[in-house]
mmCIF file of the N, C-alpha and C atoms, coordinates in Angstrom:
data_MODEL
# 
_entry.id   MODEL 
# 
loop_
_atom_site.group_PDB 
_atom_site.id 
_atom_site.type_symbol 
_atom_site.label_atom_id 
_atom_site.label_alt_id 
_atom_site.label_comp_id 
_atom_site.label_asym_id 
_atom_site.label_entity_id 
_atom_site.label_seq_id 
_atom_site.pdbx_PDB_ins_code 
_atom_site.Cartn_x 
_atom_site.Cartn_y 
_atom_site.Cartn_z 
_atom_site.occupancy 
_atom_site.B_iso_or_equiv 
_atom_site.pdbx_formal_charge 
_atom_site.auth_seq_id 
_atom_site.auth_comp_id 
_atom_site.auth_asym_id 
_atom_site.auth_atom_id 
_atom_site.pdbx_PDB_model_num 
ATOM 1   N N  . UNK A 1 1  ? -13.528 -19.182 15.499  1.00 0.00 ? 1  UNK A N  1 
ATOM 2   C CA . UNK A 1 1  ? -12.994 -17.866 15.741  1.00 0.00 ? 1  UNK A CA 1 
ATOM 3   C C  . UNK A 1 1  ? -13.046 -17.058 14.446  1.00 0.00 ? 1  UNK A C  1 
ATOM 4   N N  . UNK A 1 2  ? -13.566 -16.041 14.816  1.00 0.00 ? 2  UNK A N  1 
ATOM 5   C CA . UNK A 1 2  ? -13.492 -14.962 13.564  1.00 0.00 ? 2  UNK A CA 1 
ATOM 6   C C  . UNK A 1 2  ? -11.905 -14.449 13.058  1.00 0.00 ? 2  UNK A C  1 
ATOM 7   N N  . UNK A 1 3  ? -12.210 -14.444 11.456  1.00 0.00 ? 3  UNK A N  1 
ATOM 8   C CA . UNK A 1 3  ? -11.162 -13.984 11.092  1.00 0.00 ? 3  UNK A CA 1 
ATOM 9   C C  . UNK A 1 3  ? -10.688 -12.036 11.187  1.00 0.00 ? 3  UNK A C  1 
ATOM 10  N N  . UNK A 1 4  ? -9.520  -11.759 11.307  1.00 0.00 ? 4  UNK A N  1 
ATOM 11  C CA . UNK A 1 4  ? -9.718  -10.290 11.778  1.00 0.00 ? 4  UNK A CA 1 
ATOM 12  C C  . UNK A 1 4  ? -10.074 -9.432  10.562  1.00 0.00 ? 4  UNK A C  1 
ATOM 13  N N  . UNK A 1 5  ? -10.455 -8.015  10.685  1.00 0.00 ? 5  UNK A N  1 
ATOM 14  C CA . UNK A 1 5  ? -10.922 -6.846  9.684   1.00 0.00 ? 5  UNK A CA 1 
ATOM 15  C C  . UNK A 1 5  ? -9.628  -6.390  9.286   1.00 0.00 ? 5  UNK A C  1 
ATOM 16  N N  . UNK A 1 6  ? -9.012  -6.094  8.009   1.00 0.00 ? 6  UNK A N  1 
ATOM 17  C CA . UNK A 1 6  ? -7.558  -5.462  7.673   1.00 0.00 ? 6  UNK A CA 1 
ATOM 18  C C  . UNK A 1 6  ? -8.414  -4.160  7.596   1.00 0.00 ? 6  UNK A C  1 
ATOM 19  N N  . UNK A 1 7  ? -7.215  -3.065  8.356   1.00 0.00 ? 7  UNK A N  1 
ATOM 20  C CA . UNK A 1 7  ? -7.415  -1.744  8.331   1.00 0.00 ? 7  UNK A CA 1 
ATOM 21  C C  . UNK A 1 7  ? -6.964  -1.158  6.954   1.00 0.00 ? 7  UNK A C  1 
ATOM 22  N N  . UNK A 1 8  ? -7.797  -0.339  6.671   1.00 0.00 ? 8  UNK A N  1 
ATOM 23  C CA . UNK A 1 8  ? -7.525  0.798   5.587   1.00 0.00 ? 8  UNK A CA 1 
ATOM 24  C C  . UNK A 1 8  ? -7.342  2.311   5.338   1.00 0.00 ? 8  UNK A C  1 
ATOM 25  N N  . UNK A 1 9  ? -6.120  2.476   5.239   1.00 0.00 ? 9  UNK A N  1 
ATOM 26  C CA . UNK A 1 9  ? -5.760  3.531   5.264   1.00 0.00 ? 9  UNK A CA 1 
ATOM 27  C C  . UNK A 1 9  ? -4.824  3.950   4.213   1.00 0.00 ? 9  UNK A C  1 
ATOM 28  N N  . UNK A 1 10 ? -4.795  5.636   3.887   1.00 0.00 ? 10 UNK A N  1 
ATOM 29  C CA . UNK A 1 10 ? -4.516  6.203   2.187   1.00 0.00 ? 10 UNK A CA 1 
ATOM 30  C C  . UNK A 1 10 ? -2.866  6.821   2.671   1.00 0.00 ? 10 UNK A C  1 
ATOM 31  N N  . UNK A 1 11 ? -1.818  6.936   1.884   1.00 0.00 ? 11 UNK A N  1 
ATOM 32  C CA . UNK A 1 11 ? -0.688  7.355   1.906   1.00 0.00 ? 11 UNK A CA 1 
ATOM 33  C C  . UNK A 1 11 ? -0.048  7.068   0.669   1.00 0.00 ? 11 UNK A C  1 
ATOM 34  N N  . UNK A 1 12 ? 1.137   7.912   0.719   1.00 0.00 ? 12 UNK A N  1 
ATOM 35  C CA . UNK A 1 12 ? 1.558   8.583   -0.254  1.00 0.00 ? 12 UNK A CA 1 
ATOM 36  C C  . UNK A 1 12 ? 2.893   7.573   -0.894  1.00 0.00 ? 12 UNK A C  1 
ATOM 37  N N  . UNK A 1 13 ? 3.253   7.379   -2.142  1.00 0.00 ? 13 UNK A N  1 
ATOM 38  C CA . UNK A 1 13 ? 4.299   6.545   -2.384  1.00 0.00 ? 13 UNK A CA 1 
ATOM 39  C C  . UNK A 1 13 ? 5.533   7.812   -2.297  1.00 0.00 ? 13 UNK A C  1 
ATOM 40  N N  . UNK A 1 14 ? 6.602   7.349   -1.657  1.00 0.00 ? 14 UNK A N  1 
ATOM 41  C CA . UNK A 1 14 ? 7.763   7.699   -1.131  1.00 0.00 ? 14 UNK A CA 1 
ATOM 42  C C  . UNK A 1 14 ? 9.139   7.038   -2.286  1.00 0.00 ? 14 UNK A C  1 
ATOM 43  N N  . UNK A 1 15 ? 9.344   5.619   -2.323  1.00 0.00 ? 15 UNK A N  1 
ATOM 44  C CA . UNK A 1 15 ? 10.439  5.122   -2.767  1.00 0.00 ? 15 UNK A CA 1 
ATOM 45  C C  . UNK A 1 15 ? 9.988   3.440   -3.318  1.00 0.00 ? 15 UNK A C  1 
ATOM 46  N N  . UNK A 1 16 ? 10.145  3.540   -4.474  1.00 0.00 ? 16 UNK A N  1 
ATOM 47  C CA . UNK A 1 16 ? 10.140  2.645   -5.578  1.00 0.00 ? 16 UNK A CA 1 
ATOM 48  C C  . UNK A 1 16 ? 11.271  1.426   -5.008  1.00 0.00 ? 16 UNK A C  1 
ATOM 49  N N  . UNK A 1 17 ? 10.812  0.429   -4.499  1.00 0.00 ? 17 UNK A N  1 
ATOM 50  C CA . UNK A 1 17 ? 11.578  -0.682  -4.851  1.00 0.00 ? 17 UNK A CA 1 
ATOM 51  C C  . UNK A 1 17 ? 11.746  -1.737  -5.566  1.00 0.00 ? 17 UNK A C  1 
ATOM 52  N N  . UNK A 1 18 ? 12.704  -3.206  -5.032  1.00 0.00 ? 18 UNK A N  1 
ATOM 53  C CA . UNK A 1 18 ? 12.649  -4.286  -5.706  1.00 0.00 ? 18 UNK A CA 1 
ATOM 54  C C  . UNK A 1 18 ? 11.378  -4.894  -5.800  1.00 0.00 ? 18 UNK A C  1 
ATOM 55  N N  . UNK A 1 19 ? 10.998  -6.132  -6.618  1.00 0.00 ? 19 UNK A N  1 
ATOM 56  C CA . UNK A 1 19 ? 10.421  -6.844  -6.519  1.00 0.00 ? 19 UNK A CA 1 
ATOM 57  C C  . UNK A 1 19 ? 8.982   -6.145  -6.101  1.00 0.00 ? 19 UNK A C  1 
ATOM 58  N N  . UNK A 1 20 ? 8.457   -5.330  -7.079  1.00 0.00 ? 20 UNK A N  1 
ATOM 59  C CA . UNK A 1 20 ? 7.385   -4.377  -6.792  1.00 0.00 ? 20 UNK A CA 1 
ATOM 60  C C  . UNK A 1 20 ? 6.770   -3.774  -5.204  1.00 0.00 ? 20 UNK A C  1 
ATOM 61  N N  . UNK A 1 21 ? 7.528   -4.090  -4.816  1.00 0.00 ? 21 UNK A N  1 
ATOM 62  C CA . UNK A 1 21 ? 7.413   -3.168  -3.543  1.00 0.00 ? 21 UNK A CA 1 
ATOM 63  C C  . UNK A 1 21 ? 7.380   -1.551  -3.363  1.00 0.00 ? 21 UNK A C  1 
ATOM 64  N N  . UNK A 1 22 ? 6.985   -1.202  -2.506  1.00 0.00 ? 22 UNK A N  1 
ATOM 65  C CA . UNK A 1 22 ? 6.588   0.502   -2.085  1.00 0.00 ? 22 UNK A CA 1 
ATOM 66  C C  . UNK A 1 22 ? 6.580   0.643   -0.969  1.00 0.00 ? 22 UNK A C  1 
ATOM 67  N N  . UNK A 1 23 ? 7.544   2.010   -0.250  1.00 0.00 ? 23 UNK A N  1 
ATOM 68  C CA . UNK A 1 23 ? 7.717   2.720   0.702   1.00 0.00 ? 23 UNK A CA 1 
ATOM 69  C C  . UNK A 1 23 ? 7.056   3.549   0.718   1.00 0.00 ? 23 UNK A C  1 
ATOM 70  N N  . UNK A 1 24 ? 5.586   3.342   2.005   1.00 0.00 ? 24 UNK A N  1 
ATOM 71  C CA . UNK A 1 24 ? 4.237   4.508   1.740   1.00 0.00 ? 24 UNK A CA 1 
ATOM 72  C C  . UNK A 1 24 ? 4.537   4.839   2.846   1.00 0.00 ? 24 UNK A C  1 
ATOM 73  N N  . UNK A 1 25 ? 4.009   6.139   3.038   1.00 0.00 ? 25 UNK A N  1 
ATOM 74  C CA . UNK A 1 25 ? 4.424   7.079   4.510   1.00 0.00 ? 25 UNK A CA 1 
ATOM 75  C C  . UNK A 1 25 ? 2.886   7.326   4.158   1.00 0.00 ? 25 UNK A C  1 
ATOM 76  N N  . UNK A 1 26 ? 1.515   7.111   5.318   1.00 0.00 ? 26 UNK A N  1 
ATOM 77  C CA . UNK A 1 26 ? 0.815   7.333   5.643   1.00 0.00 ? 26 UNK A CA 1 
ATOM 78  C C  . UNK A 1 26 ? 0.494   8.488   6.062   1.00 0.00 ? 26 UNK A C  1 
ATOM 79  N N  . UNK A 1 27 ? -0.845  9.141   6.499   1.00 0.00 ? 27 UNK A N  1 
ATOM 80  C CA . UNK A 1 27 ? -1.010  10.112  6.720   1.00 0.00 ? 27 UNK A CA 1 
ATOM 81  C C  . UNK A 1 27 ? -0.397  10.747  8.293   1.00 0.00 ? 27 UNK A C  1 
ATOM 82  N N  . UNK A 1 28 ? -0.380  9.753   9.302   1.00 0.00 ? 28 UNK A N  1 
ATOM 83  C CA . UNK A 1 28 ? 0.306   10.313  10.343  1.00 0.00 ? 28 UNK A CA 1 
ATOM 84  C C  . UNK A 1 28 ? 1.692   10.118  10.389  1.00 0.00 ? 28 UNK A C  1 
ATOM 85  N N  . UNK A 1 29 ? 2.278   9.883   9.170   1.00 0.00 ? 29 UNK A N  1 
ATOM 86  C CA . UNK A 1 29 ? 4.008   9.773   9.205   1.00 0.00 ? 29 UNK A CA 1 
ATOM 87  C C  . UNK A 1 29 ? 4.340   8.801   9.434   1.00 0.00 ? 29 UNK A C  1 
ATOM 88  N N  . UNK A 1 30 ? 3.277   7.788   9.520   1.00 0.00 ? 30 UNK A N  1 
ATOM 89  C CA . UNK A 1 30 ? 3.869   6.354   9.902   1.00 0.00 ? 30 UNK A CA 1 
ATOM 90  C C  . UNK A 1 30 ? 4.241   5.660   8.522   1.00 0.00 ? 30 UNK A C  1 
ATOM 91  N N  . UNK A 1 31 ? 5.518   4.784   8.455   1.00 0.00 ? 31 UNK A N  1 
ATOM 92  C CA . UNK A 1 31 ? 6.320   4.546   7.124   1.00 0.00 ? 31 UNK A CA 1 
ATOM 93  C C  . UNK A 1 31 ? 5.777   3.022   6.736   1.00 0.00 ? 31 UNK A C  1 
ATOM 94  N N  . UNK A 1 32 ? 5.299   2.362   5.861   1.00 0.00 ? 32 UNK A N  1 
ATOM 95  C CA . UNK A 1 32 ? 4.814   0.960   5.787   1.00 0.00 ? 32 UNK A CA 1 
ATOM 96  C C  . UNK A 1 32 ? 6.072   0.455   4.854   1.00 0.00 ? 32 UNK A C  1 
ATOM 97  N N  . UNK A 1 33 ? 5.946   -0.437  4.576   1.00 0.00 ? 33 UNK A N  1 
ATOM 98  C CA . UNK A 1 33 ? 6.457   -1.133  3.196   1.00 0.00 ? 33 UNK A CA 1 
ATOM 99  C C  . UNK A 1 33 ? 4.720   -2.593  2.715   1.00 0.00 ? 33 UNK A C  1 
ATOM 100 N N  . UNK A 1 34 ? 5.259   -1.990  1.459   1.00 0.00 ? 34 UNK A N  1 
ATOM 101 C CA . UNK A 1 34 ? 3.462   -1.968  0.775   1.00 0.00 ? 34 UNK A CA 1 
ATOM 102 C C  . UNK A 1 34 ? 4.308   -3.165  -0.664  1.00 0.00 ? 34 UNK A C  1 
ATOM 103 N N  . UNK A 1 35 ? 3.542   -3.971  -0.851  1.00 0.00 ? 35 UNK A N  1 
ATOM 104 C CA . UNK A 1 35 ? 2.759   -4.596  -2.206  1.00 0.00 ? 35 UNK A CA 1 
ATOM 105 C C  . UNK A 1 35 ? 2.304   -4.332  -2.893  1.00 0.00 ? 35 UNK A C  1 
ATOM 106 N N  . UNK A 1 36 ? 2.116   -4.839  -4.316  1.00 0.00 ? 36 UNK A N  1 
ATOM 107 C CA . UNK A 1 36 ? 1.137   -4.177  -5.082  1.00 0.00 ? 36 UNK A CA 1 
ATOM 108 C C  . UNK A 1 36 ? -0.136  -5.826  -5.274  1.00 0.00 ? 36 UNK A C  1 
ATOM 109 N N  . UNK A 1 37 ? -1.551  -5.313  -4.682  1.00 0.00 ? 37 UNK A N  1 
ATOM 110 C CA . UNK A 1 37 ? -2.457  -6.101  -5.190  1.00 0.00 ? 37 UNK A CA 1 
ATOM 111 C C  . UNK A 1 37 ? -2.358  -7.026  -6.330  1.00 0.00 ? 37 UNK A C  1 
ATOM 112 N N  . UNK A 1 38 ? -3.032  -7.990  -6.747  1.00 0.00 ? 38 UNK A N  1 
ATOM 113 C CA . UNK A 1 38 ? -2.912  -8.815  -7.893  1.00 0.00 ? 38 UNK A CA 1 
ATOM 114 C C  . UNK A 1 38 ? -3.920  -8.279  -8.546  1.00 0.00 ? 38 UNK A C  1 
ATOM 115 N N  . UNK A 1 39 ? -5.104  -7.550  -8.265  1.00 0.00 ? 39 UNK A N  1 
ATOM 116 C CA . UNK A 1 39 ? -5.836  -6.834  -8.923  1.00 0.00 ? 39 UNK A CA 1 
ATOM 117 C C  . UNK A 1 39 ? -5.474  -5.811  -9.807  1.00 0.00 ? 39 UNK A C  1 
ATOM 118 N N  . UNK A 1 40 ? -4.506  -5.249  -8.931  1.00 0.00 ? 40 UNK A N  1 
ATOM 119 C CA . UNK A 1 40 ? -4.095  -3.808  -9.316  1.00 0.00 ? 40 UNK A CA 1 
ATOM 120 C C  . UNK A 1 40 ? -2.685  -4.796  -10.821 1.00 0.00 ? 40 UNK A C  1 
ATOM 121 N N  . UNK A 1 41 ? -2.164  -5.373  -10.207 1.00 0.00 ? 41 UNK A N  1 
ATOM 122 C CA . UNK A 1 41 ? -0.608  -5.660  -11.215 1.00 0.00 ? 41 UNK A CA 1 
ATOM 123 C C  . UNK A 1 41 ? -1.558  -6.666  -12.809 1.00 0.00 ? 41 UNK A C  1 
ATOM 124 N N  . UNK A 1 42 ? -2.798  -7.175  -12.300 1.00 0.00 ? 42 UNK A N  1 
ATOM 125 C CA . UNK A 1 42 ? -3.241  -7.577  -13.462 1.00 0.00 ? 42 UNK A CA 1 
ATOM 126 C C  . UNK A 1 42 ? -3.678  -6.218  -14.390 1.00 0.00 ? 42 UNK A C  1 
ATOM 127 N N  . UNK A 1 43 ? -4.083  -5.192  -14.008 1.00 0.00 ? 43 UNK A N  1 
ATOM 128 C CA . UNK A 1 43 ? -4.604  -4.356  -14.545 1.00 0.00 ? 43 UNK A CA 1 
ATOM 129 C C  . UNK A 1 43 ? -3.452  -3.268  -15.499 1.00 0.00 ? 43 UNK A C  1 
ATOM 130 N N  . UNK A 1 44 ? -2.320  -3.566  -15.142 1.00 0.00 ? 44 UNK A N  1 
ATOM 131 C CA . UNK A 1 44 ? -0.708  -3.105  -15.561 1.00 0.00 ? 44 UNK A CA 1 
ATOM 132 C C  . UNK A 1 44 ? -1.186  -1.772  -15.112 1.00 0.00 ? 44 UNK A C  1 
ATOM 133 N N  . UNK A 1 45 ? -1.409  -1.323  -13.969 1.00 0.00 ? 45 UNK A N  1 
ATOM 134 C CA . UNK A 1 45 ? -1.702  -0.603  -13.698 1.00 0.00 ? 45 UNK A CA 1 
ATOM 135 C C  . UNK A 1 45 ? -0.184  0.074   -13.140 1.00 0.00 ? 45 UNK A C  1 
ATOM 136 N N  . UNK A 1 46 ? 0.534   1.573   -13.672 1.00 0.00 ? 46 UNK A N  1 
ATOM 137 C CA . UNK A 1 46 ? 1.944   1.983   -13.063 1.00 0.00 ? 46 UNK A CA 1 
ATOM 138 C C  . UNK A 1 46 ? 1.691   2.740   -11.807 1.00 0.00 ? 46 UNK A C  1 
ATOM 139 N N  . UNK A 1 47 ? 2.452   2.062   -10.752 1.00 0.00 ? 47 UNK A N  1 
ATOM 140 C CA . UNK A 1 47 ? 2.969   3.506   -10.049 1.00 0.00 ? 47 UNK A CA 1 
ATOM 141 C C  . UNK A 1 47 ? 3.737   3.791   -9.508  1.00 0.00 ? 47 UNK A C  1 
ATOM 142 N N  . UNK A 1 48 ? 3.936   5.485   -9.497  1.00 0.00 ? 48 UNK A N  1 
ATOM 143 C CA . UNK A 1 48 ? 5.335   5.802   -9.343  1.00 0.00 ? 48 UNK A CA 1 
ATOM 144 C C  . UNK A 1 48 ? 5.180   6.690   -8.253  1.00 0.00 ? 48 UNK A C  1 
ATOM 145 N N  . UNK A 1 49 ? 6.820   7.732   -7.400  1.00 0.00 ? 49 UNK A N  1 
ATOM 146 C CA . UNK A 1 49 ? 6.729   8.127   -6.180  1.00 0.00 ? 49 UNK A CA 1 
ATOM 147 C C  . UNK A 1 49 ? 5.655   9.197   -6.799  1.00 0.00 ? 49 UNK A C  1 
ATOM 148 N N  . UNK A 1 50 ? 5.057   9.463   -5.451  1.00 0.00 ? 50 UNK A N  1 
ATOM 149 C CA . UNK A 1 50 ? 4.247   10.684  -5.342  1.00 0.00 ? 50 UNK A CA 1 
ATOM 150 C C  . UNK A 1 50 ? 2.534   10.417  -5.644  1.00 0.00 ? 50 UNK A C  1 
ATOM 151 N N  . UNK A 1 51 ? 2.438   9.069   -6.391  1.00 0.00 ? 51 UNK A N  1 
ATOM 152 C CA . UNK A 1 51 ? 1.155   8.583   -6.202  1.00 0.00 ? 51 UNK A CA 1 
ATOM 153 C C  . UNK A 1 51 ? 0.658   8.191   -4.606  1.00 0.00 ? 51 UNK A C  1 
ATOM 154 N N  . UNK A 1 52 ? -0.781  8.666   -5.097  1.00 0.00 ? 52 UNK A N  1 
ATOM 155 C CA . UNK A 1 52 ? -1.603  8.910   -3.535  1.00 0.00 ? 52 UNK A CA 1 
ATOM 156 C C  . UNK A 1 52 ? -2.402  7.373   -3.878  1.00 0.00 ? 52 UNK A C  1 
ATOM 157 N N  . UNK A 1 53 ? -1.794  6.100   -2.437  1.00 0.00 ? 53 UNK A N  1 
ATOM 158 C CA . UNK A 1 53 ? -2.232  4.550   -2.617  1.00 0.00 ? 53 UNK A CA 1 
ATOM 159 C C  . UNK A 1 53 ? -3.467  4.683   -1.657  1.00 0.00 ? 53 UNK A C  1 
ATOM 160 N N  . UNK A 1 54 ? -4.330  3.680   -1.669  1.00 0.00 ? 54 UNK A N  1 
ATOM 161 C CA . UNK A 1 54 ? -4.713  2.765   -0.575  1.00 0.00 ? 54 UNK A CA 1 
ATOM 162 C C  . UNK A 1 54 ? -4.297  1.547   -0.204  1.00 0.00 ? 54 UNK A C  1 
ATOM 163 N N  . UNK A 1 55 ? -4.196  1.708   0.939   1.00 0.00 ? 55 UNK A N  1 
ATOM 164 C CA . UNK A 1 55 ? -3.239  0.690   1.744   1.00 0.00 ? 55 UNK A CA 1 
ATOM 165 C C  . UNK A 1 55 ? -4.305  -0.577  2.708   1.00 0.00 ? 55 UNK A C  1 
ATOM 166 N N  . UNK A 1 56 ? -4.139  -1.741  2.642   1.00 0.00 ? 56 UNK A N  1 
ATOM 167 C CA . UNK A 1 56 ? -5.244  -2.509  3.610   1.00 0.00 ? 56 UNK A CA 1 
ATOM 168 C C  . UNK A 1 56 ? -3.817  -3.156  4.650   1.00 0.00 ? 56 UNK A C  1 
ATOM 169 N N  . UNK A 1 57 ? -3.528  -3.151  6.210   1.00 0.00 ? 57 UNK A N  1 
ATOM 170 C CA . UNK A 1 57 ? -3.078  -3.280  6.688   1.00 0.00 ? 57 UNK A CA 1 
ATOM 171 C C  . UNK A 1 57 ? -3.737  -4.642  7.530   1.00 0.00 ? 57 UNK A C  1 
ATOM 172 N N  . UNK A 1 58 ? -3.045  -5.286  8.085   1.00 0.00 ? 58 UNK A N  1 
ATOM 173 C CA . UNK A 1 58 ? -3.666  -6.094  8.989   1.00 0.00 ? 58 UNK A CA 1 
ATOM 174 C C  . UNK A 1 58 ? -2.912  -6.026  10.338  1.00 0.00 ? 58 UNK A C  1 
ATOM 175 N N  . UNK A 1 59 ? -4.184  -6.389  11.291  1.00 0.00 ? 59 UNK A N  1 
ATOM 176 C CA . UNK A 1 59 ? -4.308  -5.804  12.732  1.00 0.00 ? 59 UNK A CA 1 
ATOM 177 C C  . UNK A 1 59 ? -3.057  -6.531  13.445  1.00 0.00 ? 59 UNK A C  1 
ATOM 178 N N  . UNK A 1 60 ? -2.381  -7.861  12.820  1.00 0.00 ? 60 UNK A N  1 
ATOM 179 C CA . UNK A 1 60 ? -1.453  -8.337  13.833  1.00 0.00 ? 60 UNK A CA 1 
ATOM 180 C C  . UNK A 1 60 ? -0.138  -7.455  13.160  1.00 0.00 ? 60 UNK A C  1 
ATOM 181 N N  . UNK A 1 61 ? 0.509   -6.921  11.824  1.00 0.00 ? 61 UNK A N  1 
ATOM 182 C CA . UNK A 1 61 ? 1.718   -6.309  11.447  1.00 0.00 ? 61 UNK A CA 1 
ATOM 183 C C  . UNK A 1 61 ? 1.374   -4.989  10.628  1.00 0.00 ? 61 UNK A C  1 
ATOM 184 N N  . UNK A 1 62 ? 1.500   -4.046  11.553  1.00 0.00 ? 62 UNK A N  1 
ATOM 185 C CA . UNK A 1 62 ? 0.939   -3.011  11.019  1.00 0.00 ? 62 UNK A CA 1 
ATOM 186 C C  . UNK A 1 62 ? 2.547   -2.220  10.266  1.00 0.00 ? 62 UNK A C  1 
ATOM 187 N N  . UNK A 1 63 ? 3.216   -3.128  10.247  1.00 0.00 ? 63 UNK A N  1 
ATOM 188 C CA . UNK A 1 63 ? 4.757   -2.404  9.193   1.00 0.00 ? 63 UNK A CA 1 
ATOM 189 C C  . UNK A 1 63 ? 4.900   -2.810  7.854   1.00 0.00 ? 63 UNK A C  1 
ATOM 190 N N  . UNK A 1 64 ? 3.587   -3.740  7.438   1.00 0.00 ? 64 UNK A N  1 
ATOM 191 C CA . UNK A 1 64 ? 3.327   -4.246  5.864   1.00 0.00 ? 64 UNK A CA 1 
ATOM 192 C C  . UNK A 1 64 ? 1.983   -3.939  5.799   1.00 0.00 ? 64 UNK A C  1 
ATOM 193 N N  . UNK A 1 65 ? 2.137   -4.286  4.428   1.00 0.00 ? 65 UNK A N  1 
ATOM 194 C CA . UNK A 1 65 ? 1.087   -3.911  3.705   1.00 0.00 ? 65 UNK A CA 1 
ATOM 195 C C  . UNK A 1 65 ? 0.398   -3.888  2.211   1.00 0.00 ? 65 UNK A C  1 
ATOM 196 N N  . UNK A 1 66 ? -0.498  -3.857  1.767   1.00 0.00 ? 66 UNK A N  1 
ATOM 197 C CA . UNK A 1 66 ? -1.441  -4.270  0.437   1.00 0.00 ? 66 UNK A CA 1 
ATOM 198 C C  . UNK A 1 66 ? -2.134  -2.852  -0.335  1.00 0.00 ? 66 UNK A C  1 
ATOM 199 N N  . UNK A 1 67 ? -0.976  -2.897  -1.606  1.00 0.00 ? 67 UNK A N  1 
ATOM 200 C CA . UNK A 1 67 ? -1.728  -1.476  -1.527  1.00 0.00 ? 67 UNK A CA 1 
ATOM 201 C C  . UNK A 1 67 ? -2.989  -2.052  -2.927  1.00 0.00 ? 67 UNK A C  1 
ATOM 202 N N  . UNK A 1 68 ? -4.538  -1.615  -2.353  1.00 0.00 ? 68 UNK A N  1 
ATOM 203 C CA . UNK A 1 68 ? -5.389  -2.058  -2.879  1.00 0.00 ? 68 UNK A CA 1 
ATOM 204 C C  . UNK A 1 68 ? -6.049  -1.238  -4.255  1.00 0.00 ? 68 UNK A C  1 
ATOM 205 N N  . UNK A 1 69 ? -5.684  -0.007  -4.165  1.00 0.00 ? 69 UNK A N  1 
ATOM 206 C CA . UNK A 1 69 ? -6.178  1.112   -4.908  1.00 0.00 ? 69 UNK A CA 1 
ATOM 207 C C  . UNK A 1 69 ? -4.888  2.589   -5.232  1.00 0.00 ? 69 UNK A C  1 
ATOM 208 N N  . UNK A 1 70 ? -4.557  2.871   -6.543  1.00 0.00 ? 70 UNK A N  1 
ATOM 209 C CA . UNK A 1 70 ? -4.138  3.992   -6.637  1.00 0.00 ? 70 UNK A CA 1 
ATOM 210 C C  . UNK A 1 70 ? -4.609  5.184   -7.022  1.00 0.00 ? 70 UNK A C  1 
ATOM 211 N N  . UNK A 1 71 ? -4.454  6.441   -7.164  1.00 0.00 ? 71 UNK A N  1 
ATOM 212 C CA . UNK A 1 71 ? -4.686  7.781   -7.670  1.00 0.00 ? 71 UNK A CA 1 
ATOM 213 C C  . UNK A 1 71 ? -3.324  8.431   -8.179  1.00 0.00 ? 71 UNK A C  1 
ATOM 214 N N  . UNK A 1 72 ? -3.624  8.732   -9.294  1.00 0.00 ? 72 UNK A N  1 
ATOM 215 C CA . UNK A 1 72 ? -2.222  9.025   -9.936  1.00 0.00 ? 72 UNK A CA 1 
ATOM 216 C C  . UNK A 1 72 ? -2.399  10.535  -9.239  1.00 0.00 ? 72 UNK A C  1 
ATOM 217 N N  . UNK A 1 73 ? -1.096  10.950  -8.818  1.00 0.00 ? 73 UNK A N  1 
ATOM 218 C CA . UNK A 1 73 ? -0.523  12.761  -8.553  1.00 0.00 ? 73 UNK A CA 1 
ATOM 219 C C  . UNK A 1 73 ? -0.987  13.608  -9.849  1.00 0.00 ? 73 UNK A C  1 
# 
């Protein structure tokens, strides 16, 4: 059996939490709670509210999430 495709989609950081977590509100208003990549946290890469993420979601829990890429505001 094939493994599934994680969806990708761009939204906005909202609220800074614990344990590097992020409250992204997507483009249709839908609210995730997001990760930060190991790519991205090796790179000490910061981010803060109002940065524009990419997000990779997967098809079975679309209320988490991987944020894979940032753009600073």
């Amino acid at each position: 059996m094939a493994k599934e495709e994680a969806v990708g989609v761009e939204g906005k950081v909202i609220e800074r939490m614990r344990n590097s977590r992020f409250r992204v509100e997507l483009k249709g208003g839908h609210l995730v709670l997001a990760y930060v990549a190991g790519k991205i946290r090796y790179q000490s890469r910061r981010i803060v509210e109002g940065d524009t993420v990419g997000v990779m979601l997967s098809p079975y829990d679309l209320t988490q999430g991987r944020i894979v890429y940032c753009v600073k505001a």
